[in-house]
C-alpha positions in Angstrom: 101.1 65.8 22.5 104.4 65.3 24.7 107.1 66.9 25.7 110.7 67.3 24.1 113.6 66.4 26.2 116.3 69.2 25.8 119.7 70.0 27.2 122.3 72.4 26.2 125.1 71.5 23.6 127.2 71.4 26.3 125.6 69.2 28.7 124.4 66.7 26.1 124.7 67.9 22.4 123.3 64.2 21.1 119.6 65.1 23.5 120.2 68.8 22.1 120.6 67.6 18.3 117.8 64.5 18.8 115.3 67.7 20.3 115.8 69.8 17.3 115.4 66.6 15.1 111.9 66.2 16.2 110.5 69.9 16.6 111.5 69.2 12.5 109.6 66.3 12.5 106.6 67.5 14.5 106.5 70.9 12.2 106.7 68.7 8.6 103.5 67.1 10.3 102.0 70.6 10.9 102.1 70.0 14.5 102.1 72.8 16.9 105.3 73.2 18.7 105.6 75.4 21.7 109.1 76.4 22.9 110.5 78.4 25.6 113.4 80.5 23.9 115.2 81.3 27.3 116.7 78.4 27.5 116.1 78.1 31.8 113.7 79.2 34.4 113.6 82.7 35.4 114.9 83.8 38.7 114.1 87.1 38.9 111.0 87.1 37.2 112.6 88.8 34.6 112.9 87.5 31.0 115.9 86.1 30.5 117.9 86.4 27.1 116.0 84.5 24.0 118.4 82.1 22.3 118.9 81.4 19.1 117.6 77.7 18.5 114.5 79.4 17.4 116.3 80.8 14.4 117.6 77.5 14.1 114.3 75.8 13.9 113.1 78.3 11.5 115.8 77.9 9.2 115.1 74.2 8.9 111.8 74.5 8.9 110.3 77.5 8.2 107.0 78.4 9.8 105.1 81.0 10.9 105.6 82.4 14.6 103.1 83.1 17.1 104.8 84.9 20.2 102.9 84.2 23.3 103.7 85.3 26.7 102.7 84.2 30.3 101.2 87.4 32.1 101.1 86.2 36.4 103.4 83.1 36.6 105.9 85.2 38.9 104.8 84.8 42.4 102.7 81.2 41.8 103.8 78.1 42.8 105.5 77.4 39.5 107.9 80.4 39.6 111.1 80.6 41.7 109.7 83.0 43.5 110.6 81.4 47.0 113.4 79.4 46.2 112.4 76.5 44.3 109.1 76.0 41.6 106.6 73.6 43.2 108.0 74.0 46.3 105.7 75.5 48.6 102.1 77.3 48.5 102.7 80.9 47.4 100.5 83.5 48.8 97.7 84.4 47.8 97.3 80.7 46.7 95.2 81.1 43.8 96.8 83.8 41.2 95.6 84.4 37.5 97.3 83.4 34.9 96.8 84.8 31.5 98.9 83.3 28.1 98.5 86.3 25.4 99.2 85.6 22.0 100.8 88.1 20.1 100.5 88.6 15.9 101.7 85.8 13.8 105.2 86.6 12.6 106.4 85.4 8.9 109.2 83.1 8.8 111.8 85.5 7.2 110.9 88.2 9.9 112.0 85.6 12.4 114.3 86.7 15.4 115.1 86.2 18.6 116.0 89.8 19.9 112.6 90.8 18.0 110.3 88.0 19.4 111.8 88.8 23.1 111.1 92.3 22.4 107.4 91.2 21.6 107.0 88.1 24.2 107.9 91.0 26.3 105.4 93.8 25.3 102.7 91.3 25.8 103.6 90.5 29.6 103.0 94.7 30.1 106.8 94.4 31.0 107.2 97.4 28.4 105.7 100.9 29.2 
């Protein structure tokens, strides 16, 4: 268990390749990954655009998919809500948080636009 240093290919595209090198490795080892395909933190509470390094990743190393989606993080202290994550106590202090795991999605079937679409049907963001 650990976390995976990322940046963008433009901010540092030796971190960006070294990440992708080990979600590979971790994945050959049938370790579970878990990514966060926006790339940044919300500001808005809004989903923002899913990239495309999960295609990537798939096409190196192709796995099954399990979309998952955090239901309550806007508003807590780890959103942006009030500026900054962590910053200061939200109101009410304690919230709910709720991850919902979605149906597992076959390698091939694999894309971002469609896993958005599902990440966000499972917030409720979708009538």
């Amino acid at each position: 268990a650990g976390a995976i240093p990322i940046a963008s290919a433009r901010e540092n595209p030796e971190l960006l390749e070294q990440a992708f090198a080990r979600i590979s490795e971790y994945l050959d080892n049938d370790e579970i990954v878990c990514i966060f395909p926006e790339g940044k933190i919300t500001r808005d509470g809004t989903i923002n655009p899913f990239r495309s390094g999960i295609e990537r990743i798939v096409a190196s190393t192709p796995v099954v998919v399990v979309p998952m989606a955090l239901r309550g993080l806007w508003g807590s202290w780890f959103s942006r809500r009030s500026g900054h994550a962590m910053s200061r106590w939200p109101r009410p202090r304690w919230r709910r948080i709720e991850l919902v795991a979605g149906a597992p999605v076959a390698p091939s079937q694999v894309s971002a636009t469609d896993l958005q679409h599902q990440v966000t049907a499972l917030r409720g963001d979708l009538p």
